[in-house]
Structure formats: C-alpha cells, structure tokens
C-alpha positions, 0 to 999 in steps of 0.5 A, spaced: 724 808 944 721 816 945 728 819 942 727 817 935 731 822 929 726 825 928 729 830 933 735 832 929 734 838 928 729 840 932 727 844 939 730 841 944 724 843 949 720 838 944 723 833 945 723 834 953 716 835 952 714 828 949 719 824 952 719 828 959 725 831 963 732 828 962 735 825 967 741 828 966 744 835 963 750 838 963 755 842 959 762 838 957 768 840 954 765 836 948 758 839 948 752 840 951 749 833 954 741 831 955 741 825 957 734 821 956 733 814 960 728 811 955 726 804 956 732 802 958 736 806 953 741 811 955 739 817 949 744 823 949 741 829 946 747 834 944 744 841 943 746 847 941 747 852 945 744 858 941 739 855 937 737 850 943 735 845 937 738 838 937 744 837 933 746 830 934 743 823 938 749 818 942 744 812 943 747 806 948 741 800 947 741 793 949 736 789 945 731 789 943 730 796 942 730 798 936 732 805 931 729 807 924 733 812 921 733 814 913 739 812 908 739 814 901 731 815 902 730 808 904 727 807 911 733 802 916 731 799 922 736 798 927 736 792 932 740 793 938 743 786 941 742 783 935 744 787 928 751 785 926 757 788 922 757 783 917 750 786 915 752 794 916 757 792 911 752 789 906 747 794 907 749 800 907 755 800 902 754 805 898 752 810 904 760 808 906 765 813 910 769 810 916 770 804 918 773 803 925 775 796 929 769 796 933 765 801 927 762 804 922 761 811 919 755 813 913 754 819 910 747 821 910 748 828 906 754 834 906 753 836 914 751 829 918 753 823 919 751 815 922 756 811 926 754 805 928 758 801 934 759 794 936 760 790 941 767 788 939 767 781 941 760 780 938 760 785 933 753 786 935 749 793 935 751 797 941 751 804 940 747 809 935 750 816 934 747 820 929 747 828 927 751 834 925 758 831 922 762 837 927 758 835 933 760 828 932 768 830 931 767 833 938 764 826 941 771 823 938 767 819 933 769 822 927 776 824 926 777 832 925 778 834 917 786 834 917 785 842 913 781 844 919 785 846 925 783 843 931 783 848 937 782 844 944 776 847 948 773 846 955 767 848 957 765 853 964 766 850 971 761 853 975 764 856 981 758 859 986 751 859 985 744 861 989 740 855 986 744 849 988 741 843 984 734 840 988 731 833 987 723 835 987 719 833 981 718 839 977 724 841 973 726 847 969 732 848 964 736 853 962 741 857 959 746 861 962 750 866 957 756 868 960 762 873 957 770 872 958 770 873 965 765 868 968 760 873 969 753 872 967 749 876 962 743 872 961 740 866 964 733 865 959 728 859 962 729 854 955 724 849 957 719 851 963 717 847 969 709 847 971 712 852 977 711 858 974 713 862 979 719 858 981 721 860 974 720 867 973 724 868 978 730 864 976 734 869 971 735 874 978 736 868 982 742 866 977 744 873 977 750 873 981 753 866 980 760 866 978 764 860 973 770 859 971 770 862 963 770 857 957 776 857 954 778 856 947 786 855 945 787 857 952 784 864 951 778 865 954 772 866 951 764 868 952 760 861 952 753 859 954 752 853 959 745 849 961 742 847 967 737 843 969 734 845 975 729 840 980 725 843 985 
C-alpha cells in the first residue's frame, strides 16, 4: 500500500503528495477524514485540524495487502485476510491493552495505540487502525478513560457556498476556520492543485460561505473544517 504508518504524525500534504488526492474528505462529528483508495484498501487519514498533520491511520483491507508497523522495537507484518487472532494473541502479548469480541488493542507508547479488528466468523485481519489514543477514543475503538469526562461534539454542517463541490481532475484542499457563529474567518489552501490561479483565488471565493457552528456540550464553538475541492 501507498499509506504506511509512517504517515503518523506527518503532514498531510505529504502523504497526498505520494499517495495522490484522496477520493474523499470530510470533517464528522468523530474527526477530520481523508480517505485514500489504495490498491483496493480503504485508508482513512485522520488529520489535525490545526497542525494539518496525520493523527491516526483507520485501514480496511482484504488480502493480500499487507501493513508493517513497529512493536516494542520490533518490525510486525500484517497480513490482511490471512493473519488471525490466535496469532495477535501469541505475538504481541507483552504489548497487550484491550481485548474486545472481534479485536484486540496494543500500546505503542504513552499517547497511541493499535487496535487490530477481525472478521468475527473467521477471526482473520480486516481492519488496521493506528495513531493517537485520543483520536481513536473518538472513532469508538478505544473506550474513553473513566476520569476524563466525555463532552458529545458535532462538527460544522455547511449551509451555502460559492464553491460547490466539482469533479475535474485537479483537486485543491482546504481548511476552512470558522468562529461561533458559522461565520468564516479564514480559508488557507492546505495542499495546493496544479491550478495556481484557481487557488489563490479561492479563500475570497469561500469568504462569504455560511455553516452551522460546531458545538461542544451543546454550546457553540470556533472549529475548523476541511474541504476537498475538484475542478
């Protein structure tokens, strides 16, 4: 695959620059998606809005792809289709955190996390999701700590815009920064097109687009949103 773990914590404009435009962004409720379609895996890059950098690699895969990723100092390969529960259970038991019906969960280190999903009739590898502990609590694959407490977010809902979505070849990302109200603040071009023109002009064309705020615990707050534009 294209998408490896080395692009945790990385630029996102990185990986778009080896891997191509992703087929899909959106900004959900449960964090900003990328998603990648690579050799017949589904690959979704969670980003940070702020530092526009990776956070967290969710990777839905059949055989025979494949996912090396670093345990304890030790380089694992993991087949999807093929590599089973049994085997996670003998290989990676001093790593062990969570173990789920259909999964397990591995601490890397103090701040992130794996945790390996499997076909629950099969208990072969079908799912790979790597990265931050806090963005995987958000994805509901790691229970939230009981000390922390939970405040429900939802994410901005785009209202009216003067750049509806196109479907040309050339695509341009970017972050659109709005304060409590919906209104937006800023738009920065985050991974440019081969249209240079399209986009210096874009952050007046975003301008005077409007959303429903995020909100946080029910109250609303500034939050940022991403964009991926075709044209």
């Amino acid at each position: 695959m294209c998408v490896t773990a080395d692009a945790l914590a990385a630029p996102v404009a990185a990986l778009v620059r080896r891997c191509g435009a992703p087929a899909h962004v959106i900004s959900r409720n449960d964090g900003n998606h990328f998603t990648f379609s690579d050799d017949g895996a589904a690959v979704d890059a969670l980003v940070d809005p702020d530092a526009a950098v990776v956070r967290a690699l969710d990777i839905y895969a059949d055989s025979p792809a494949t996912i090396d990723i670093a345990i304890d100092g030790v380089a694992h390969t993991f087949a999807f289709g093929s590599y089973d529960m049994v085997h996670a259970d003998a290989d990676l038991t001093g790593a062990a955190d969570y173990s789920f019906s259909n999964g397990r969960a591995y601490r890397l280190d103090t701040t992130h996390e794996l945790v390996l999903t499997f076909n629950p009739a099969t208990k072969h590898l079908t799912r790979v999701s790597i990265g931050d502990r806090l963005t995987l609590e958000r994805l509901k694959l790691l229970p939230e700590q009981i000390d922390r407490r939970p405040f429900t977010y939802v994410a901005p809902a785009l209202k009216q815009t003067g750049v509806p979505d196109g479907s040309g070849v050339q695509a341009t990302i970017v972050r659109v920064d709005l304060d409590r109200f919906g209104i937006v603040r800023a738009a920065t071009v985050v991974v440019p097109s081969d249209d240079p023109i399209f986009d210096a002009k874009l952050a007046a064309r975003l301008d005077d687009d409007s959303y429903e705020p995020a909100r946080l615990a029910n109250r609303a707050v500034t939050a940022s949103v991403f964009r991926e534009l075709r044209h």
